[in-house]
N, C-alpha and C positions, 0 to 999 in steps of 0.2 A: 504494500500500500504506500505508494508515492504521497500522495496528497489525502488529506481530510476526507475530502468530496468521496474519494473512490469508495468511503464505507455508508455513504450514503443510499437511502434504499430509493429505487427507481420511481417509487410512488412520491416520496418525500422532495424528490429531487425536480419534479413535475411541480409539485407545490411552488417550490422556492422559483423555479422559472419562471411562471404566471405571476407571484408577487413581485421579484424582480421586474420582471415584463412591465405588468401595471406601472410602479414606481418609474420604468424607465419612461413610460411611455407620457409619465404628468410633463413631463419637460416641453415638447412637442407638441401635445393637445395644449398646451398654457399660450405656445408661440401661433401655434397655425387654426385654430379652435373659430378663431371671430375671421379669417380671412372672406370667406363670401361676404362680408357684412361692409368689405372697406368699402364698394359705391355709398351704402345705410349713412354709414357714420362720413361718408365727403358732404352727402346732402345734410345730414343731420346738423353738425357743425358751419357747414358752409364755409369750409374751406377746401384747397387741390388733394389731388391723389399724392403728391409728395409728403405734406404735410401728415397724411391719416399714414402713409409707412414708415415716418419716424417712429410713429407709436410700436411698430414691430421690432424697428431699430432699437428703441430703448428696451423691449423685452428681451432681445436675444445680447444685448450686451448684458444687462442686469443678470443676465442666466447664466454668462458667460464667468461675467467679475464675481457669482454667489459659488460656482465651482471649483475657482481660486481661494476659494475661503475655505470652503467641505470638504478640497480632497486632501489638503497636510493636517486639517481638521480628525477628519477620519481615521487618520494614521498615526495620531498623537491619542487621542482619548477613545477609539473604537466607532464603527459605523454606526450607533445605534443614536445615539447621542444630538449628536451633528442632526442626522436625520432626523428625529421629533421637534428639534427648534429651529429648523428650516423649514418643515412645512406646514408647521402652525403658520409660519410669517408669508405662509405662500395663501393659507384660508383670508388672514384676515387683506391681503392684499387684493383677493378676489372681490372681497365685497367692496373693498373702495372703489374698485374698478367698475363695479355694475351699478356706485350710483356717481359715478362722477358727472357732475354738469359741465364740467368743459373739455377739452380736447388735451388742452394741459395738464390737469389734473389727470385726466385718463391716463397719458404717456405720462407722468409720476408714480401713479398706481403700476400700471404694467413694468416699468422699472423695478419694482419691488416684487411684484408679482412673481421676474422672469429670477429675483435672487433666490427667492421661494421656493419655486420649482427647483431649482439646481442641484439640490442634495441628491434626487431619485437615480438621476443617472449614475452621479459618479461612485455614492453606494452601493448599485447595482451591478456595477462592473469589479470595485473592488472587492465586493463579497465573492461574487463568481473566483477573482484571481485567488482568494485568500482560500477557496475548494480545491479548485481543477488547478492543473498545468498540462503543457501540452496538448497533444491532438484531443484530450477531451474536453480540454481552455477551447479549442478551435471549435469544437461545436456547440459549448454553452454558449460562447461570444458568439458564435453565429443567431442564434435564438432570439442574443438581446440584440443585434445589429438590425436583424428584422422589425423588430418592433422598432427600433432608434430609425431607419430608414422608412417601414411602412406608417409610422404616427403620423410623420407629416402632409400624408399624401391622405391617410385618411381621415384625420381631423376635418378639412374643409367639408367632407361629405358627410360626415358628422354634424359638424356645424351649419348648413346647406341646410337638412333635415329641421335640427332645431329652428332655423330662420322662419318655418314653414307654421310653427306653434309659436313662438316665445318672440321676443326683440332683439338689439344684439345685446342690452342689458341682460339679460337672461341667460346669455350666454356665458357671461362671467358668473353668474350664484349656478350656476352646472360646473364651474374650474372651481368654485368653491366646496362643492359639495363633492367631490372627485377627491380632493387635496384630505376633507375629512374624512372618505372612506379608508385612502392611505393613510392617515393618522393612526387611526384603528388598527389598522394591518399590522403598522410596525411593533406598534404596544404588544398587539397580543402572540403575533404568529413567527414574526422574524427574531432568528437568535442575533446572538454576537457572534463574528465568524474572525475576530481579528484579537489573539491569543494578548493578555497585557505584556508579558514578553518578549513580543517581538511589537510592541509602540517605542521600544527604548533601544533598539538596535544600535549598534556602535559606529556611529559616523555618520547617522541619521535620527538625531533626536531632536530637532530642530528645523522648523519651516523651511530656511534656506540650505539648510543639509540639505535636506529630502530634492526642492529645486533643482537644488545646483546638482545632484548625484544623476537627476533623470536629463537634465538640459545638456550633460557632458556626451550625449550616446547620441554621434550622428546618424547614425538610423533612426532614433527615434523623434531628432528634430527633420530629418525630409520624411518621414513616415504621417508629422504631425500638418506638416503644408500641401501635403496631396491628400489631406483629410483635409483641412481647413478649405481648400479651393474646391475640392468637390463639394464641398456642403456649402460654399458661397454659390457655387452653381445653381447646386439645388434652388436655393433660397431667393434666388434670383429669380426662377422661374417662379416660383412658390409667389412672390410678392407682387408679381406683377401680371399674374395666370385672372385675377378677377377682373382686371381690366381689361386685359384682351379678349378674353374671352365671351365677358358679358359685355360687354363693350363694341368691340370690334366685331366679335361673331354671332354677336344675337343672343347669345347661350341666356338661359335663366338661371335663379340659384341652385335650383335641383338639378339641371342637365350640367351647371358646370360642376356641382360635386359626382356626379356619374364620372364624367372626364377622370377626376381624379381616381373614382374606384377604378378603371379599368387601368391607369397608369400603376398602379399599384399592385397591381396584378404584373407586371416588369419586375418590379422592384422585389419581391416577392421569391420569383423564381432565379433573379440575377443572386442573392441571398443563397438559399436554400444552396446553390449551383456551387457557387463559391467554397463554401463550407468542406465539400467533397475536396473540389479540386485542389485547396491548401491545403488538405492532409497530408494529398497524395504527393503534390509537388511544390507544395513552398507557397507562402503566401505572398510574396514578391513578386514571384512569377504571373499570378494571377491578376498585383495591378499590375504589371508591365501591358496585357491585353484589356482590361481595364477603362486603363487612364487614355490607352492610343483610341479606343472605342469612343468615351467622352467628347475628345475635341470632335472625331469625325459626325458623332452626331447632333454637335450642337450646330457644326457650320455649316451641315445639312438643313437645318431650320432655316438659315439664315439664306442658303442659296435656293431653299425652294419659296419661300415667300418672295424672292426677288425676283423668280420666276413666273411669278402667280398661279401656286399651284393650290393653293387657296387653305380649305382645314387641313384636308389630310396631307397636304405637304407641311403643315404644323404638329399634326399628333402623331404621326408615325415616328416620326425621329425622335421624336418628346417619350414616347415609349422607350427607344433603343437608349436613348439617353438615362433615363430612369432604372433600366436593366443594369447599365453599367454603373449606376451610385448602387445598385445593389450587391455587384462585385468584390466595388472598391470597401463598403464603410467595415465588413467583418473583417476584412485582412489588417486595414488600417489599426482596428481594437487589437487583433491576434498580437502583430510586430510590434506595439506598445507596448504593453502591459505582458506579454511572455519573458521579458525582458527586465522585467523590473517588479516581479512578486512582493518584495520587502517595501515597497513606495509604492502600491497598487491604485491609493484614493491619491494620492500626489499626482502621476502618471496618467491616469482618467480624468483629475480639474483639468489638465494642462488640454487634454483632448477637448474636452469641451468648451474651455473656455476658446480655444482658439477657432474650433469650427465656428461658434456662435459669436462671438466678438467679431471677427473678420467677416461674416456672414452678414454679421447685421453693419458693417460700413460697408459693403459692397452691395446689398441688393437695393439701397434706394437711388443706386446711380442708374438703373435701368428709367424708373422719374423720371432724373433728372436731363438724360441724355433726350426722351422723349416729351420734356416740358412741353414743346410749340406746337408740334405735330401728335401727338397722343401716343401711347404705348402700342407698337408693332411689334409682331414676331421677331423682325430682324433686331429691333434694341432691344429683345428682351433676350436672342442669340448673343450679340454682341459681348455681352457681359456673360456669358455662358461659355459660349469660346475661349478669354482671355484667360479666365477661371481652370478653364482644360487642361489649357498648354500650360500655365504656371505648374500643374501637378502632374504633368507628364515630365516638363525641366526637373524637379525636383525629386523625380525618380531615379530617373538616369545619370542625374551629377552629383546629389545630394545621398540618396539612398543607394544608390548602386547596387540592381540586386545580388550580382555574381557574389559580393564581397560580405550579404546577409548568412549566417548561419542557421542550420538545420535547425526546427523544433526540438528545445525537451524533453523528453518522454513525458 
């Protein structure tokens, strides 16, 4: 018995996935939950489409900067801890958000909101690392990557649905009431997986020990920017899919959250696919075809809209694009955190904060590019593209996968 986890029973072990899962998946539903609502809340307020994606901006940094907080957190006093007094702070920020009268005050609230959320994922990944190693690390992180990739694609369909009963106010006292079902969860069902023993480790008992030991491993800083750019990709699409589509293509709120289910249904299978494939041959290898996939299908958007090949020279590639975030985001957690067991919640903030921090300053430039002329397919490629290639460069110069070693046992 290598690891903790392996004496784990297969039922038990199901358990802890689906809790995991849930918790990872508050992060995600907190960021992408109100997106059909942004036309709501442009008229609502009477202000631009830029303006209402600040408000995503300040949630996915807030989510970013509270996992900088949670993961040397987690590794100094134990997962459990961190987690209860993050996401109380994530309930009561919900309700500010659902009665906020202005626009301001909303984008203050979801700032807090997105610090809130930020405990679930990095808990959920360190607890797994503090189980598993190895190729059976490769397929719990597969699990959670699913959900960390499928939340945000199915959140808007989720949210779409609510739009149909409730207002977008309503849609914050549902993040509210979500954050207190996981309150529950943690109190009663989730153990402590992170031994006092090893919080006091020799050369990491301190915030910037832990930092500075996981910032030193160049694999893990190009490991962390061909995550961060793919999920600025994502997110770019993500912020700027209600305007085009209900906008530009007619869509309603329920057929544009369809869109998302069936994009989802990519992301899904690109997961699942992955999980195998790095077992068998390294999870490097698998972005190397990945990340090359990425650019080709964002700049496929962009040359078939300039084509006028009208939606489905838009959703076709937006599927193969979404396949390949499903490739990339499990390998990305694998090469992390295989690598760094003893700094497990240090190692996951750092993942998080950077997909979401960089995420949320890159997807309002899709706005801003289209201030005069409204949001197209090709400006919302544009910034999907650049996003690409950044994380295709950072493969090949930065990570280099020949120079990656084999999994663990």
């Amino acid at each position: 018995m290598l690891h903790p986890g392996d004496a784990i029973s297969t039922a038990r072990r199901v358990v802890y996935i689906v809790l995991l899962g849930a918790l990872t998946a508050l992060g995600p539903f907190t960021v992408d939950l109100y997106l059909p609502a942004f036309p709501v809340l442009e008229q609502n307020f009477q202000t631009t489409a830029a303006a209402v994606q600040l408000t995503l901006t300040g949630t996915m940094i807030g989510f970013g900067l509270g996992q900088l907080i949670v993961g040397p957190l987690s590794d100094k006093f134990g997962r459990r801890i961190p987690l209860l007094i993050v996401t109380c702070l994530h309930v009561l920020a919900s309700v500010a958000a659902a009665i906020a009268p202005t626009l301001e005050l909303l984008g203050a609230a979801r700032v807090v909101q997105g610090i809130g959320a930020a405990a679930g994922g990095v808990v959920a990944m360190a607890m797994v690392r503090d189980l598993f190693g190895g190729r059976r690390l490769v397929v719990m992180l597969s699990r959670l990557a699913l959900v960390t990739g499928a939340a945000p694609v199915i959140a808007p369909l989720i949210g779409s649905a609510l739009l149909s009963v409730i207002d977008w106010r309503g849609i914050f006292a549902v993040l509210a009431g979500y954050g207190v079902v996981m309150l529950v969860c943690a109190v009663f069902v989730l153990p402590e997986t992170l031994p006092r023993a090893r919080r006091r480790d020799r050369g990491s008992t301190t915030v910037l020990q832990r930092y500075a030991g996981v910032l030193r491993d160049r694999i893990f800083i190009g490991v962390l920017l061909i995550g961060a750019m793919t999920f600025s990709g994502l997110f770019s699409y993500l912020s700027s899919s209600s305007f085009l589509f209900q906008e530009s293509y007619g869509f309603n709120a329920q057929e544009y959250g369809l869109l998302f289910a069936a994009n989802s249904v990519g992301l899904v299978i690109g997961v699942q696919i992955a999980a195998r494939l790095a077992a068998r041959f390294g999870p490097q290898w698998v972005l190397a075809f990945s990340t090359a996939v990425l650019v080709l299908a964002s700049a496929a958007i962009a040359v078939c809209d300039q084509l006028g090949a009208g939606l489905w020279g838009t959703v076709i590639p937006l599927f193969v694009f979404m396949t390949a975030c499903g490739f990339t985001f499990p390998c990305v957690q694998v090469l992390s955190l295989d690598r760094h067991g003893k700094a497990a919640g240090t190692a996951a903030s750092l993942i998080g904060f950077s997909n979401n921090a960089v995420a949320g300053l890159i997807s309002p430039i899709v706005g801003l590019i289209a201030h005069e002329a409204g949001i197209t397919a090709t400006t919302m490629a544009v910034v999907m593209i650049g996003c690409s290639i950044l994380g295709l460069v950072a493969l090949w110069l930065v990570v280099r996968p020949r120079t990656v070693p084999q999994l663990t046992p």
